[in-house]
C-alpha positions as CSV (number, residue, x, y, z in Angstrom):
1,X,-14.8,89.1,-11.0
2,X,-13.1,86.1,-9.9
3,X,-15.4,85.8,-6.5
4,X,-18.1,86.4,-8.0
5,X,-18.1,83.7,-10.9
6,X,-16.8,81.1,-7.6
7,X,-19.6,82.6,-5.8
8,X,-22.1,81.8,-8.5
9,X,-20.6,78.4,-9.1
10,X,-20.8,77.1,-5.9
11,X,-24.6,78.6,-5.2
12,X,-25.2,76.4,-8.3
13,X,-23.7,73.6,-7.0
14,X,-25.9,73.7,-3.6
15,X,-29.1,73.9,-5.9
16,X,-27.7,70.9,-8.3
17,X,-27.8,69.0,-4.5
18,X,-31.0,70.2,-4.0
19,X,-32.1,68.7,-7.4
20,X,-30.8,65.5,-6.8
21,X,-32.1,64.7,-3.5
22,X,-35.5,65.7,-4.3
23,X,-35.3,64.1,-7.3
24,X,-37.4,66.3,-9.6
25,X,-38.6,69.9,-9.9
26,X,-42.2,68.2,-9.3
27,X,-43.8,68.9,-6.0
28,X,-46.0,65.8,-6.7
29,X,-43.2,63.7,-8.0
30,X,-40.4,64.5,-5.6
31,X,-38.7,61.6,-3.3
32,X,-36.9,62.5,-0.1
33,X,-33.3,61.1,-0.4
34,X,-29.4,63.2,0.6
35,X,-27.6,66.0,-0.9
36,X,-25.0,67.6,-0.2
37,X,-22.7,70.2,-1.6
38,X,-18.9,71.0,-0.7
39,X,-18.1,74.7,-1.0
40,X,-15.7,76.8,0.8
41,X,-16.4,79.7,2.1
42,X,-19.9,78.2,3.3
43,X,-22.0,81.4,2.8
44,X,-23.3,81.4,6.5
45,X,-22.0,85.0,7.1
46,X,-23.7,86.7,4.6
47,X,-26.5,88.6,6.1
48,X,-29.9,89.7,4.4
49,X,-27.9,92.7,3.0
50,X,-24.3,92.3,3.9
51,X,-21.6,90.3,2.2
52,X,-19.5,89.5,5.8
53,X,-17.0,86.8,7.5
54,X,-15.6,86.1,3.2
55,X,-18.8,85.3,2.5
56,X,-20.2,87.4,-0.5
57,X,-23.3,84.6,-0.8
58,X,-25.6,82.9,1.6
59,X,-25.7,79.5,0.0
60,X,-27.5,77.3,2.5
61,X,-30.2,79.9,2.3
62,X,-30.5,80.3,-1.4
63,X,-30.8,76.4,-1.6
64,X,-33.2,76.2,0.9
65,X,-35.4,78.8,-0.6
66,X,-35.4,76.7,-4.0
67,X,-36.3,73.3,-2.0
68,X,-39.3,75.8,-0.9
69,X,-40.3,76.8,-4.2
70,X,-40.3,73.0,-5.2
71,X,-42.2,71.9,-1.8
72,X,-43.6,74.7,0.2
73,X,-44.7,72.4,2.9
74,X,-41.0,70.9,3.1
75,X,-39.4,71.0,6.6
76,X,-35.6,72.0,6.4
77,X,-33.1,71.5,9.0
78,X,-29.5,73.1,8.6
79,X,-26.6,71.8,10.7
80,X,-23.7,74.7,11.0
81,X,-21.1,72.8,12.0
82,X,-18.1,75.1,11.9
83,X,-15.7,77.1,14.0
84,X,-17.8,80.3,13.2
85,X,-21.4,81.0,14.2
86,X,-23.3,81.7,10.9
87,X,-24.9,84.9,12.0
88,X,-25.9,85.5,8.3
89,X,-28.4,82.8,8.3
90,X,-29.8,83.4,11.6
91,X,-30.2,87.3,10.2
92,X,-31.9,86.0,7.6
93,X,-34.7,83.7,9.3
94,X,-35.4,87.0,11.0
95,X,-35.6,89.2,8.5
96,X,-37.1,87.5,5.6
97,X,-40.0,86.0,7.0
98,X,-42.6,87.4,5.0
99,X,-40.7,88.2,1.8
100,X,-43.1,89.8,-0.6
101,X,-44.6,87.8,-3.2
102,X,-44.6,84.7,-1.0
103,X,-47.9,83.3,0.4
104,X,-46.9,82.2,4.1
105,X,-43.9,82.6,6.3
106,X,-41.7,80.0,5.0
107,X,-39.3,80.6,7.8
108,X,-41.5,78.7,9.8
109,X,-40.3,75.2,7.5
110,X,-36.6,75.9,8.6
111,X,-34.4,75.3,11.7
112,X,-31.2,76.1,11.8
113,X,-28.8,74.6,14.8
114,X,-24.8,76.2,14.9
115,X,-22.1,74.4,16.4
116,X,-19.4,76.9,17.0
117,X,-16.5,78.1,18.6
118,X,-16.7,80.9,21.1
119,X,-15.0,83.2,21.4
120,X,-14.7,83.4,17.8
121,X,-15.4,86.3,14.7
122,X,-18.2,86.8,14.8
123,X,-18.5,87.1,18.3
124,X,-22.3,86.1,18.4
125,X,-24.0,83.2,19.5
126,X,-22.1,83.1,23.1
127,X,-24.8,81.2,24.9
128,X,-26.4,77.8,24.1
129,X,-30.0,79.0,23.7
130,X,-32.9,78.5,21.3
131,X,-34.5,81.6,19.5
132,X,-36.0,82.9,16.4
133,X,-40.0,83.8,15.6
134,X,-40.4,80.5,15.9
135,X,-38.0,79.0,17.9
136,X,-36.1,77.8,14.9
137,X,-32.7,78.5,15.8
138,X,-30.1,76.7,18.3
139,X,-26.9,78.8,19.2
140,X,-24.3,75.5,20.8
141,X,-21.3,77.4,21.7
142,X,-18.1,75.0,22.5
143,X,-14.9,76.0,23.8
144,X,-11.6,76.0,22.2
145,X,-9.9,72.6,22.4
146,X,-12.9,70.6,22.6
147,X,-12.5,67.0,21.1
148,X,-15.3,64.7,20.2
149,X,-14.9,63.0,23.4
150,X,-14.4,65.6,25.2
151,X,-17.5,67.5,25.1
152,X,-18.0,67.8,21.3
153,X,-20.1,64.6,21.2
154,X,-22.2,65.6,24.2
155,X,-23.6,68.5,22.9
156,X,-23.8,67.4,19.0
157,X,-25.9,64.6,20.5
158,X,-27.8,66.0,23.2
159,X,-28.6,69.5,21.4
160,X,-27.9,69.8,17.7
161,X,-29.3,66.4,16.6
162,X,-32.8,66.5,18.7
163,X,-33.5,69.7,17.5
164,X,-33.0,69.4,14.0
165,X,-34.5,65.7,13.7
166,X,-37.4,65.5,16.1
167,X,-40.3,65.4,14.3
168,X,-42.9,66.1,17.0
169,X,-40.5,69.3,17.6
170,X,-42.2,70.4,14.1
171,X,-45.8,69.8,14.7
């Protein structure tokens, strides 16, 4: 019972940072600014159908479905930064990318770049690559004991930060 209320709370808590960077439920209205919301566990193991890795909700997902429903045309970036690769949201760009009742594939808006430890739980995600239907997700393994000057920068830098800011990357 216990996880589930904490589960709930902190979903709501990464919709309220939703709300307050857009600024209103208005499409029309809303103005671009930052959110964020501080949870623990993160949410990024839970799969399409599988509570996984502690996670019983995906809440990166759930907020950026609700951004969606305020601005369908919205472009999302999500930077995983953690010792885990968020195979949950990855699972999720792939399956849900025509859920029913929605118009277009608003998977196509997202991109999702994981900086993670390997060989870590959950043992995906190995290899720096880029995949996805459309290309949308980064995989940026890094090897235990890495510090920020010792690798950590170079690929945060060079990988995770072009992909999930370029604009032209999104056109």
């Amino acid at each position: 019972t216990e996880t589930h209320y904490v589960g709930v709370r902190a979903t709501a808590a990464w919709i309220r940072a939703v709300d307050a960077a857009l600024g209103s439920h208005d499409a029309e209205k809303y103005t671009e600014t930052i959110g964020m919301a501080l949870t623990r566990p993160p949410g990024h193991h839970a799969t399409h159908s599988l509570s996984n890795g502690f996670c019983i909700y995906n809440f990166a997902m759930a907020a950026t479905k609700h951004a969606l429903s305020i601005n369908p045309t919205m472009k999302i970036s999500i930077l995983d930064w953690d010792v885990h690769f968020g195979q949950g949201l990855m699972d999720i760009l792939d399956k849900c990318s025509n859920d029913e009742g929605d118009e277009y594939d608003w998977t196509s808006n997202v991109r999702y770049a994981s900086l993670h430890q390997v060989p870590c739980f959950p043992y995906e995600g190995q290899t720096r690559k880029i995949q996805g239907k459309y290309e949308n997700v980064m995989t940026i393994p890094i090897q235990p004991e890495s510090t920020w000057c010792c690798g950590y920068k170079d690929l945060f830098t060079t990988y995770a930060l072009p992909f999930i800011c370029t604009k032209d990357v999104w056109e």
